[in-house]
N, C-alpha and C positions, 0 to 999 in steps of 0.2 A: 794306192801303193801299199804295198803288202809291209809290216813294218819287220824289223830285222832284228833277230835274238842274237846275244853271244854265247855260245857254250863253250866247254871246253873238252876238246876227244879226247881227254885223258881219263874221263870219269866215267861211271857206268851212271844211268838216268833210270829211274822209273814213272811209271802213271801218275805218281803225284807229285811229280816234279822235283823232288829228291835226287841230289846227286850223291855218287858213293864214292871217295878216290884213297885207293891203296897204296898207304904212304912206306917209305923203304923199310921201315922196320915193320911190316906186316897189317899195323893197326889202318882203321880205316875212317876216313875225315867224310864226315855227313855235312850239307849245306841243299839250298834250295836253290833253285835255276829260274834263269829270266823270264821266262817265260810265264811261270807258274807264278812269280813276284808280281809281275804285270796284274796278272789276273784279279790278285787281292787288295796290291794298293799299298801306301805306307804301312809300314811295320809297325804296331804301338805298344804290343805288349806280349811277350812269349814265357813258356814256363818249357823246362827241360829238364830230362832226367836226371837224379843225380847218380854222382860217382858212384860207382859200382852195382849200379842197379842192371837187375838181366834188362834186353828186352828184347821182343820176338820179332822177326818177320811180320809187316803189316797188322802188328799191333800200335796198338795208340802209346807213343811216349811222350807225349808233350802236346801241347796247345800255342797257338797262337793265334792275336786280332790283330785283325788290319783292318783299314780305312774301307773296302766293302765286302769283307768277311771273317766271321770270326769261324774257329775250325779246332780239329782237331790235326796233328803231326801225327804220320804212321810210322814207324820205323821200316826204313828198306833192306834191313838187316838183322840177323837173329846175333845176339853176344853179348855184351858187357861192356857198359858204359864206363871209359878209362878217365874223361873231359870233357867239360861241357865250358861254352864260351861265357865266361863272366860276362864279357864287352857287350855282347849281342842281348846281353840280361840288361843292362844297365841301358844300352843304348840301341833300342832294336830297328833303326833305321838304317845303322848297319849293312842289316842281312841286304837291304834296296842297293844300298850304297856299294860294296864292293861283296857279291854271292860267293863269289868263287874262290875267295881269299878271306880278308880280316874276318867276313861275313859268316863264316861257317857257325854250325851248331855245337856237334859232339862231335866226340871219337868214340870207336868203336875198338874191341877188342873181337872178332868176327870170330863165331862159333863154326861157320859154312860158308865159309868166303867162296868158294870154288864153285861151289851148287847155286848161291844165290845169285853172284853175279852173274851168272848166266843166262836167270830170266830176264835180266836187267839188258838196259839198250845201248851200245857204246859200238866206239868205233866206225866201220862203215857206212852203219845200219843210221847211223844219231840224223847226218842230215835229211833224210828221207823220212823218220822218223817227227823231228821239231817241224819240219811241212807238215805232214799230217795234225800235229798236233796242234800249230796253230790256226789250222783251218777248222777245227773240231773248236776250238776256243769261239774263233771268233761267227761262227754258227750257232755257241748256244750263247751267243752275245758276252761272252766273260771277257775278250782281249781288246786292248787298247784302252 
């Protein structure tokens, strides 16, 4: 049996498992998705940009270890770092514990919110999408 992720269609998703959701006042709340969390395991230790630092499109802002891999964070977004989650610094099990919410990373202040979201995968597209993706996981052995 195939196991079961929760996402949420409100966010746009990218390749590395980044979610991006565009909060009413324009700024944009970064967090990582279940799927992706599976893949690495507990959460033990994370480092995130600080306040006001740029950062780019699929550039590296941050790191994190987990229980079986330590990595680097891409940004799924080009702008300016407005927040970054103390909680998730302090307590990075967190990010396992609730992704979608307490869990989150930063915020963004979005330089090309319109252009990037657009590479990005949401809406229709996400469940057809997280199929694919977890059959790509669990092929090159990373899920469950």
């Amino acid at each position: 049996m195939k196991k079961q992720y929760n996402y949420k269609s409100d966010r746009f998703y990218n390749s590395n498992h980044l979610w991006s959701k565009q909060e009413k006042n324009g700024q944009i709340t970064i967090g990582m998705d279940e799927l992706g969390l599976d893949s690495l395991g507990e959460m033990a230790y994370l480092t995130l940009p600080a306040v006001g630092t740029p950062v780019e499109m699929g550039k590296v802002m941050g790191s994190m270890e987990a229980a079986k891999m330590t990595g680097e964070l891409f940004a799924p977004i080009t702008g300016i770092v407005l927040e970054k989650n103390d909680a998730v610094l302090e307590n990075p099990l967190l990010v396992n514990e609730d992704p979608y919410d307490t869990g989150w990373l930063i915020k963004i202040e979005p330089a090309n919110w319109a252009e990037e979201s657009a590479a990005m995968v949401s809406g229709d597209a996400l469940p057809g999408w997280m199929e694919a993706e977890i059959e790509r996981f669990e092929t090159q052995g990373m899920a469950g």
